[in-house]
N, C-alpha and C positions, 0 to 999 in steps of 0.2 A: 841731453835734449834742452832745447830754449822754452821754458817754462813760460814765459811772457807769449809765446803762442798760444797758449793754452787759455783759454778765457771763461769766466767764473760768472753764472748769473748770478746771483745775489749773492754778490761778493761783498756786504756790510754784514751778515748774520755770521754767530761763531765759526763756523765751516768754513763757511766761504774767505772769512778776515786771515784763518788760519790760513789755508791754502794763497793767499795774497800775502802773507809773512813770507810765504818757500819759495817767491819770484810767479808764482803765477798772475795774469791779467785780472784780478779779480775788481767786477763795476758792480755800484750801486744802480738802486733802481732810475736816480738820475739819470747814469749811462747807458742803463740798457735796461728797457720795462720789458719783460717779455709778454705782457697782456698786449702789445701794440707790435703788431707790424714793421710801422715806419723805423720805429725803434730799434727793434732788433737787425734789421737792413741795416740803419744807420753805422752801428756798431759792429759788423760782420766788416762794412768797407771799410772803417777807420782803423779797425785792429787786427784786420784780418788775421784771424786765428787758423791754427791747424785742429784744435779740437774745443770741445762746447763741457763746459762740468755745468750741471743746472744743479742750484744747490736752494734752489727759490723755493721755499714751501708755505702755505698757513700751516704752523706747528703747536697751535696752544689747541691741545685733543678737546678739554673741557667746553672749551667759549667755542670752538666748532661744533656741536651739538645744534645750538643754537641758531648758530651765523651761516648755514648751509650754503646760502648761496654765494657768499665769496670765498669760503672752503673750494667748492669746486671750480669757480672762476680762476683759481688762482693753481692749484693742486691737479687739475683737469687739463680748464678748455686752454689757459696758459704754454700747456708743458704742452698742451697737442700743437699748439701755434710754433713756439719754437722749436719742438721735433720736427714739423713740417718743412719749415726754414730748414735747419741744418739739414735734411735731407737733401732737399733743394740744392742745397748750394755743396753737398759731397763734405758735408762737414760727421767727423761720427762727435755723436754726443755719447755725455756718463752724465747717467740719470740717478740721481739721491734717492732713493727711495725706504721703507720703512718695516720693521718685522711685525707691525700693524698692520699689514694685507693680509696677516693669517687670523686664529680664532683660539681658541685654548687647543693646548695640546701638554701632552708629556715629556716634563723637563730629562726622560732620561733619554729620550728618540728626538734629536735635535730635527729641523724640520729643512728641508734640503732647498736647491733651487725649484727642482720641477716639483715638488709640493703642493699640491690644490689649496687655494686661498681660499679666505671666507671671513674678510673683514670684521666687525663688530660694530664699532665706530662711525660718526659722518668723517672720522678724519680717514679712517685707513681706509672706509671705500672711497674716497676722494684720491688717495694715492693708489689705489688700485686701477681706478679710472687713467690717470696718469701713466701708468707704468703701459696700458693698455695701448693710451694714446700713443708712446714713444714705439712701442711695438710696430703698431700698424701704419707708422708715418713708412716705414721699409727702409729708412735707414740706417746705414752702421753706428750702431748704438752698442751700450752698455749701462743696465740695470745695478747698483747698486743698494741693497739694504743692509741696512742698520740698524743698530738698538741703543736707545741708553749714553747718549754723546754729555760729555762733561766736559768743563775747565775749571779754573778756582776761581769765574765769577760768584757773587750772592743771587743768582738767580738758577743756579744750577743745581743737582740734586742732594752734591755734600754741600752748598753754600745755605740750602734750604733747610738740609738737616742739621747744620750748625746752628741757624739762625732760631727755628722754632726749639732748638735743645737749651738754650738759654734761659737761665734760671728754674728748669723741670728736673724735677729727680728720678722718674719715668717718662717712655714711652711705647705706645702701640707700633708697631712695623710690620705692614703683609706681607708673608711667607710665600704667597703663593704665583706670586706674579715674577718672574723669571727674566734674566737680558743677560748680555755681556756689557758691563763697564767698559766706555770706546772715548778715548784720549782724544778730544777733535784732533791736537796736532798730527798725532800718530795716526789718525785713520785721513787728515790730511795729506803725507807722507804717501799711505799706500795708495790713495784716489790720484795721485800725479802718477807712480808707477803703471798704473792703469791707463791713465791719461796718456803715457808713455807708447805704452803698444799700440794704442787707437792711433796715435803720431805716424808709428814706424808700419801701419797696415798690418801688424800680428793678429792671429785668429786668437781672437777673446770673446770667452763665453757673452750670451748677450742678458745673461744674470746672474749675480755673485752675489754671497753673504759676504758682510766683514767685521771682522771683532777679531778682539782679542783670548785668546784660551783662559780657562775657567770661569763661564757661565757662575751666576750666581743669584739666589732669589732678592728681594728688595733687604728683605730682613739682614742677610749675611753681609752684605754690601755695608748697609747703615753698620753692623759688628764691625764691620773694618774702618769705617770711617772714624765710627767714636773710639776703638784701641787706639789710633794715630791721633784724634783730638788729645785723651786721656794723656798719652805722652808727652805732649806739648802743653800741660797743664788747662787746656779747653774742657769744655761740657762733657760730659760722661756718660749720660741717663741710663739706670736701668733701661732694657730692653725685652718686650715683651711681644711675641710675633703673634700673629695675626690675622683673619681672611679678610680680603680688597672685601668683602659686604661690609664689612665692618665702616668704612670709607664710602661715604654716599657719594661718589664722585658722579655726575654728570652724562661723561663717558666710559664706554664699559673697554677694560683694557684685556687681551689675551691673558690667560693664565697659564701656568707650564710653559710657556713657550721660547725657545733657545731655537737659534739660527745655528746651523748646520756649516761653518766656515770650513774645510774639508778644502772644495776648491779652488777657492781663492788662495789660502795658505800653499796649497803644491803648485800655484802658479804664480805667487809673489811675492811669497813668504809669510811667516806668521807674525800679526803685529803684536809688537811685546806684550809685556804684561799688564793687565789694570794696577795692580796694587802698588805696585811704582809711583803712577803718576795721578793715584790715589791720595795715597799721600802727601806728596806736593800739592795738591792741590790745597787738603788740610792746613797744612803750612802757610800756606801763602795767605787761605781766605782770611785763620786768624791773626799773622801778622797786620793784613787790613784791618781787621776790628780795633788791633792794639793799636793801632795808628791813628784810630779814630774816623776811617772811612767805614 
């Protein structure tokens, strides 16, 4: 398929850059604002796409607490503008969305599509709003959630656990908050295969989990991080697990809770593993440090 048909809103944030590496049409907000109208017109006639990836979110959970109204300006009434458009115009969109629509649950009962949501967050009812909006534009769409996206920048959750594990002989890590480690690239990868069917008219569910196989809590994730630091002769810390109370964060995040990827895997296969590209990532952030970045 022609990738370059395929057009990426916010195509500067990790996601979106990723999917613009794999030939996708991926624009910044310069190219395409979806808070505007004329904007997204503009950009429909110049690049005329076959499909829409909206990958535009406010994603900092904490400082949305706060900032509520351009949380949903942007996570909301945005994605309803641009759902509305692609409907319009016979475009189907794949909508990013988050395993932040749900509420605590039990990491052994992964939590499926048709699942009753129940936010917690201004962020995850802000994408819940969203995912609402895409629904009801009556478009051919496609809902994607996700959990837990990584690369080996230092803003990322091993670039973060490197950075604070430096020069600490311990540390605290909550046990009870749950995702699948998800490769931007690789979950880039499966969002074009997706992208794919929406291209060729295939009947694709109009919501899908994606991740990778073996779920894991925040705790076990950070053990694998630092065994891969440790080898590479990086930060080490004892490791001492933990409850999210312990963490006065802001926003309150699902507990237990694991996305149910079942069927998205039997319809486009499973994407590989976290710990693979776990580790690379390790490699690389500290290569950066030794380099002096």
């Amino acid at each position: 398929m022609i990738h370059s048909k395929i057009l990426v809103a916010g195509g500067m944030g990790k996601l979106g850059s990723a999917l613009g590496r794999l030939g996708a049409n991926a624009l910044g907000r310069n190219a395409m604002d979806i808070m505007r109208a004329d904007s997204i017109h503009a950009a429909f006639s110049k690049y005329d796409p076959d499909v829409v990836i909206n990958c535009t979110a406010y994603t900092n959970v904490d400082q949305a607490e706060t900032d509520a109204e351009n949380v949903f300006a942007l996570n909301h009434t945005a994605t309803k503008l641009l759902a509305e458009i692609c409907a319009a115009n016979d475009l189907p969109i794949l909508h990013i969305s988050t395993d932040c629509v749900f509420g605590d649950r039990d990491p052994s009962s992964p939590v499926t599509e048709t699942s009753p949501t129940d936010p917690l967050s201004v962020y995850g009812k802000s994408k819940h709003q969203g995912e609402m909006a895409v629904q009801a534009a009556s478009g051919v769409h496609c809902i994607a959630r996700v959990s837990w996206l990584f690369n080996d920048g230092h803003d990322s959750f091993i670039g973060k656990m490197l950075n604070i594990a430096q020069g600490r002989d311990a540390m605290q890590i909550v046990d009870d908050a749950y995702g699948r480690p998800t490769e931007v690239t690789a979950l880039a990868v499966q969002l074009l295969a997706l992208a794919e069917r929406l291209q060729r008219g295939e009947q694709t569910p109009t919501i899908l989990h994606l991740g990778p196989a073996d779920p894991v809590s925040r705790f076990e994730w950070a053990e694998a991080i630092f065994a891969a630091s440790a080898a590479l002769g990086g930060p080490s810390p004892d490791l001492t697990p933990c409850s999210s109370d312990v963490f006065k964060e802001p926003a309150r995040r699902p507990r237990g809770l694991v996305l149910d990827t079942t069927l998205a895997d039997s319809l486009i296969g499973p994407a590989p593993n976290w710990q693979m590209a776990s580790n690379k990532a390790v490699a690389n952030i500290l290569s950066k440090k030794g380099d002096g970045a």
